[in-house]
N, C-alpha and C positions, 0 to 999 in steps of 0.2 A: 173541464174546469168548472162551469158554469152548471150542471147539469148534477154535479154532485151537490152543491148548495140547494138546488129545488127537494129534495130531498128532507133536507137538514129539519127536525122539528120546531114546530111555531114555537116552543117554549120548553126549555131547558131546566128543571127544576134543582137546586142544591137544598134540602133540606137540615137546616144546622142543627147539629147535636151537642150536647151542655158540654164544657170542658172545666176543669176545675183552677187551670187558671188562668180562663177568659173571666171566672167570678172574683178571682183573686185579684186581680190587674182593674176592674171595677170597685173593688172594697175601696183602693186608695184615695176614692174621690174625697174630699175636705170637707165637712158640716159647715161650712163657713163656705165653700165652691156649693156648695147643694142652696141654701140659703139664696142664693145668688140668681140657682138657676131658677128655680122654684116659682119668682117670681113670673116668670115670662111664660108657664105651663098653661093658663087660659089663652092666651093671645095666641100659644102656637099650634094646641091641640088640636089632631086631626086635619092638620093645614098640609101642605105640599111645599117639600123643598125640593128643588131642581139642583144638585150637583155636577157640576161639568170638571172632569177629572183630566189633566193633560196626560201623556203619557210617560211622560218625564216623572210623574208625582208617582204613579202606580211603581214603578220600579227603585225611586226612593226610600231609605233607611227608613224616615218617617210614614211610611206608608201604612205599616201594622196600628201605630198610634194613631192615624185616621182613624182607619176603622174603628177602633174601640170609640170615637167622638162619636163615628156613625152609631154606633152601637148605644151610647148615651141618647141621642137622639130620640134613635127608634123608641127603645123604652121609657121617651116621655110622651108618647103617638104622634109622633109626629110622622108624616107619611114622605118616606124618603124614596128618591128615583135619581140613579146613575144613570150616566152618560160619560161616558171616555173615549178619550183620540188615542192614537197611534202612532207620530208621526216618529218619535223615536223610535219605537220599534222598528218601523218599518224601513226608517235607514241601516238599521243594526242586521235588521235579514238581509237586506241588498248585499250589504256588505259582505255578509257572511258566507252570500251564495255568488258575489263576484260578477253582480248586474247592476244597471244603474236602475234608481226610482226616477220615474217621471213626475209624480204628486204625493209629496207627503202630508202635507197637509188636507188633501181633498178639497182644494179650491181650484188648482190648474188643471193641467189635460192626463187623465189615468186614461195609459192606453194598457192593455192588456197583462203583459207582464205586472207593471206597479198593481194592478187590482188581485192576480195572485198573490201576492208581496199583503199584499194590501187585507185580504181574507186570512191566510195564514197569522200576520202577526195582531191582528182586530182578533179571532178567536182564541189565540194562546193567552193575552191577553184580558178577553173576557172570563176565561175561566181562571186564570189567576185572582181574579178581584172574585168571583164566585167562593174558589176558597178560600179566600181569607174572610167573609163574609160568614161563610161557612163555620169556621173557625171563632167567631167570635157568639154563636148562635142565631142567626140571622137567617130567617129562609129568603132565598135570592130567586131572580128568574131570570135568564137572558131571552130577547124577545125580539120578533122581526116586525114590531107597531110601527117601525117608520116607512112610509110608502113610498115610494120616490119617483120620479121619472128622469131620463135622462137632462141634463145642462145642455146639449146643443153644441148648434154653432154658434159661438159668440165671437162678435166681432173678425169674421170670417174662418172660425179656429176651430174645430169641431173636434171636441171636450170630450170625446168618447165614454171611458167608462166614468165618468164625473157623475153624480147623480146632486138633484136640488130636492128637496123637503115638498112632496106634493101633499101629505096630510100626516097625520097620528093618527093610528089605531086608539083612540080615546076611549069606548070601550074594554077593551082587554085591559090597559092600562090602570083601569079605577077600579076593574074588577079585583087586580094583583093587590092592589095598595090598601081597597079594603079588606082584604083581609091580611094584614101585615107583610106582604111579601115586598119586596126590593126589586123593581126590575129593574137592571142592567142593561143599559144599551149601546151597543159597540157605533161605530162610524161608520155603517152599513145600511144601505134602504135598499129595498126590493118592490119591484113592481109586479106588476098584475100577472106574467106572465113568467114570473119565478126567476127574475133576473136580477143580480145585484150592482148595486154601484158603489162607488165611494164618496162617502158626503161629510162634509167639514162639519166634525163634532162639535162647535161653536153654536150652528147654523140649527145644529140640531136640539140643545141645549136650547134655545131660544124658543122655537116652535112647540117642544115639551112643556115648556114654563107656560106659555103663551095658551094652547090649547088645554092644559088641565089647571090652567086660574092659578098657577103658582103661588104661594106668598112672598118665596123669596126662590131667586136662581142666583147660584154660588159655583162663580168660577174659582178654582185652584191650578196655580198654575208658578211657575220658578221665579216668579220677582216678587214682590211686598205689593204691589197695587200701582192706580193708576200715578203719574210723574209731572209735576208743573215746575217747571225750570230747576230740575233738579232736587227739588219736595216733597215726597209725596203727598197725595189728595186724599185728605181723610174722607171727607164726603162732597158730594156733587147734586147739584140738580142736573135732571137730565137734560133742561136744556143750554145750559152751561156747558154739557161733556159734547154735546153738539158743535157749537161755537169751538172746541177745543180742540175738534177733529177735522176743522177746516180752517187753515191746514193742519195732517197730523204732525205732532210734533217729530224732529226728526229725530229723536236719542230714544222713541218708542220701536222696541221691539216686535216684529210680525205678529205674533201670536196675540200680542197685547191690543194691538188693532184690531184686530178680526174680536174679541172680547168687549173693546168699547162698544164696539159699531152694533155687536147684540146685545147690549147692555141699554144703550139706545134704543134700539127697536122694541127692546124687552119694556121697559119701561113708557113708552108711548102703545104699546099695547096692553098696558093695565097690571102690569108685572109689579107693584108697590115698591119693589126694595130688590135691585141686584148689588151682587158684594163680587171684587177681585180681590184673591188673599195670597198669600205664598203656602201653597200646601208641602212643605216641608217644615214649617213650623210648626212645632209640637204641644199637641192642644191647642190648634191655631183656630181653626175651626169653629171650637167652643168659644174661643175668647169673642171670636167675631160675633156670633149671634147672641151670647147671654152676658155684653158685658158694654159699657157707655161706649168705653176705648175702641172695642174693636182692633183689630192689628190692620186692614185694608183701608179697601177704597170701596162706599158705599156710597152708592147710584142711586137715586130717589128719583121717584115722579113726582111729587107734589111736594111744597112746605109741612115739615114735620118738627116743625120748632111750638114753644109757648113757652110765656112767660105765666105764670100762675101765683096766688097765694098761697101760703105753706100752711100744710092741716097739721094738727096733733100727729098724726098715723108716720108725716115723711120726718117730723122730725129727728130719729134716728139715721134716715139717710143725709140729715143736713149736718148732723154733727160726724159723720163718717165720709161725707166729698171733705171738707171744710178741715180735717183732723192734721192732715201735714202742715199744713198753712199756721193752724195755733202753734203747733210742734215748734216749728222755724219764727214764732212772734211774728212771722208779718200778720196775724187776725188778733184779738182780742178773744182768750178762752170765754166763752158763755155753756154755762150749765142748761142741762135740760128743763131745768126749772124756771131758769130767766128767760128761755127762750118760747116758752109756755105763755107765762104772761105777759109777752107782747107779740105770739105767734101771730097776730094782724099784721104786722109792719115788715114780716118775710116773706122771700118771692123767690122760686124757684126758677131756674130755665133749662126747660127741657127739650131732648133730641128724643124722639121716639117713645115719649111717657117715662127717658132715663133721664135725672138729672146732671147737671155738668156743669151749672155753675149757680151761681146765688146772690142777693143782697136786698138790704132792709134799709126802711126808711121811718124815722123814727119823729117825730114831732116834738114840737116844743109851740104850743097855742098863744101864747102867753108873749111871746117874743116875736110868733108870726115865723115862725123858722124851720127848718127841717134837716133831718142828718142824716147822710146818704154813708150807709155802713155797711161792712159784712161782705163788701165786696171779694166774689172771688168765685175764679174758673180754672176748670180741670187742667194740668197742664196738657191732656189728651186733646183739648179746645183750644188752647191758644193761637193767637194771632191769625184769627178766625171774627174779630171782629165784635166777639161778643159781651167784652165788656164795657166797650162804647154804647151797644145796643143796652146793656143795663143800665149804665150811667142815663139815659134817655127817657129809659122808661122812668127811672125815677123822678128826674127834670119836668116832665111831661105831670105826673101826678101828685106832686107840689104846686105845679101852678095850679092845674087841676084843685083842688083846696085851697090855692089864695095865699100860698107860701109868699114869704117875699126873700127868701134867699135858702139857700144849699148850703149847710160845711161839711166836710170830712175831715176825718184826721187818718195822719197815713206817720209807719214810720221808713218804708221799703218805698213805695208805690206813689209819692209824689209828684215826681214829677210826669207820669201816667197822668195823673187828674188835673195836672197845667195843660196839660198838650192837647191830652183827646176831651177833657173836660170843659175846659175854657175856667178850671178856677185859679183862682190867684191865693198865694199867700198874705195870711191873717194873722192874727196876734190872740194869743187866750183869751182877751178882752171880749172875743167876737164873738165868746161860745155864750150860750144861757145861762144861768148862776146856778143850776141843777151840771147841766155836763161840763163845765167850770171847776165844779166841785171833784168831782169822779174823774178828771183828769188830770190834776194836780197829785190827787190821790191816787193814779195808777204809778205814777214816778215811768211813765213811757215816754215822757216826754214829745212824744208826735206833733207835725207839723198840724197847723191846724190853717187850712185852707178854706177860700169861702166863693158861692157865685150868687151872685145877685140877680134875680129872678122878676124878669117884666111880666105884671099878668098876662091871662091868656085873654083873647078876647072876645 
């Protein structure tokens, strides 16, 4: 059993050959999706993404539309490396062949039969993602760079064919990737003496990202991301998904643990940015990395927020977050032109250099007064906090200059600016005889709210 795998070659090559409608099924991308993507082509260039593929996902309807995301990728350089579990599979052979599995996962005890089970459905499986890789023009490799050494006995239990992540072949690895290749890696490690184990694709997924400086590791896997009382987590600091995992919650699924816990680790070893996404969602992938929204849950190591001044250059992204909001009148339409000449008084907030929400603050010297406007966040942001944190910043930069009071006018959003603001309702009286004017003259009729402002000291 063992003796035919020493054998097996260090590296499996699928060379993709053009299809004509692998080019057609690319034509359909959108001048308006390219646009999009376009921007984020410096930040990712020749970077490393780590894909951890369940095996659940590989066997999924959505799996061909993967790959063509993969395929997008690639041809923007971005340097891409699989990794895929088996655990589905590997109950589908047991079953097939009428044995029980001892470890599908590659975390409990593989004794001998499950590591047969175990080889079998990890290669049918590698070479299925090969062809379709294949298939899309993709040169792939499957590769034995993970080293592994036995699990032991733990806690008196001796883990047999279990194997733990002793190092990456990092060499071989960077070799494949520069030069455009794909390596593929199954949930197999071998050691020194041509022996395999079975090792939790998570685990391995982790130590890949970890040793080749990843920029991003990207779990897919059958739920939407991580779950806070029934919510999902749009994004997290890592040390919050810390805290969140003692205790784990109990409505989280196995698979979903063993993904935090490297998401964790990944991220305190210098991993910038892990994502859990549902890879059965189609173009899910894409949305996730070239878009504010995102569809998961994204894992940070550090604060990646700012609040910023708005240049000439964003203000087309400011009238394009902002556009549903005029649509629906909760904003006041401003043209590119009005938004030009008082481009000083707008402030962006950004997640990742994307913006997601916005608001201006407009002065009146004359009165000593200032107008807190233009308020407004994605609904992808919501209830995240973050329009309290604009409300402050603005507060903060009025006193800052010696304001001595705040208004806004609201005709949706009022009672937001009593609660989380601290402003009270005012009377027209209270606005300056310039926005007095242009209020009256909007016929919106809006509440007009005011907070009065103690210097700073």
């Amino acid at each position: 059993m063992i003796s035919s795998l020493q054998r097996r070659p260090s590296c499996l090559f699928f060379d993709g050959r053009r299809r004509a409608d692998s080019r057609e099924r690319h034509s359909d991308v959108k001048p308006t999706d390219l646009r999009g993507i376009l921007r984020y082509i410096p930040r990712f260039r020749e970077k490393v993404f780590v894909l951890a593929i369940d095996g659940s996902i590989v066997t999924d309807d959505n799996f061909p539309n993967l790959l063509l995301d993969i395929a997008v990728l690639r041809s923007l350089n971005i340097r891409i490396l699989l990794v895929h579990g088996a655990a589905k599979q590997i109950a589908a052979l047991a079953v097939e062949r009428g044995v029980s599995a001892s470890n599908l996962d590659g975390t409990g005890i593989t004794d001998a039969e499950t590591l047969q089970l175990s080889l079998n459905a990890a290669n049918r499986l590698t070479h299925e993602i090969l062809e379709g890789l294949s298939a899309n023009d993709l040169r792939a490799v499957s590769t034995n760079a993970v080293i592994a050494h036995p699990l032991g006995i733990v806690g008196g239990v001796d883990h047999q064919f279990t194997g733990k992540v002793e190092r990456i072949d990092v060499e071989m690895l960077q070799a494949l990737l520069a030069q455009g290749i794909v390596p593929v890696v199954p949930p197999l490690g071998f050691d020194g003496d041509g022996k395999t184990y079975r090792v939790n694709s998570d685990t391995i997924a982790f130590a890949l990202a970890d040793q080749l400086k990843a920029t991003k590791l990207i779990f897919l896997t059958t739920v939407d991301g991580l779950t806070r009382g029934g919510a999902l987590v749009r994004q997290t600091l890592v040390g919050e998904l810390k805290q969140l995992l003692n205790p784990v919650p109990a409505d989280w699924p196995v698979n979903l643990i063993s993904k935090a816990r490297q998401a964790v680790a990944a991220c305190e070893a210098g991993v910038p940015r892990v994502h859990i996404i549902n890879g059965e969602v189609d173009e899910g992938l894409l949305a996730e990395v070239f878009s504010n929204e995102g569809i998961g849950t994204l894992v940070y190591a550090n604060e990646y927020t700012q609040i910023r001044r708005v240049l000439k250059k964003d203000i087309r992204a400011l009238l394009n977050l902002t556009k549903n909001s005029v649509a629906s009148e909760e904003l006041v339409k401003r043209t590119r032109t009005a938004i030009e000449k008082q481009v000083g008084d707008y402030y962006l907030y950004e997640i990742d250099r994307n913006p997601v929400a916005c608001v201006a603050l407009h002065t009146y010297p004359e009165q000593n007064q200032g107008e807190l406007a233009f308020l407004y966040v994605a609904p992808s942001h919501e209830n995240l906090g973050i329009g309290s944190k604009l409300i402050q910043f603005v507060e903060a930069r009025a006193r800052e200059q010696g304001l001595s009071a705040l208004i806004t006018l609201s005709t949706q959003a009022f009672t937001y600016f009593i609660s989380k603001g601290g402003f009270v309702e005012g009377t027209p009286e209270d606005l300056p005889p310039a926005r007095r004017e242009r209020y009256e003259a909007s016929g919106r009729k809006s509440k007009v709210l005011i907070k009065r402002l103690k210097p700073t000291p």
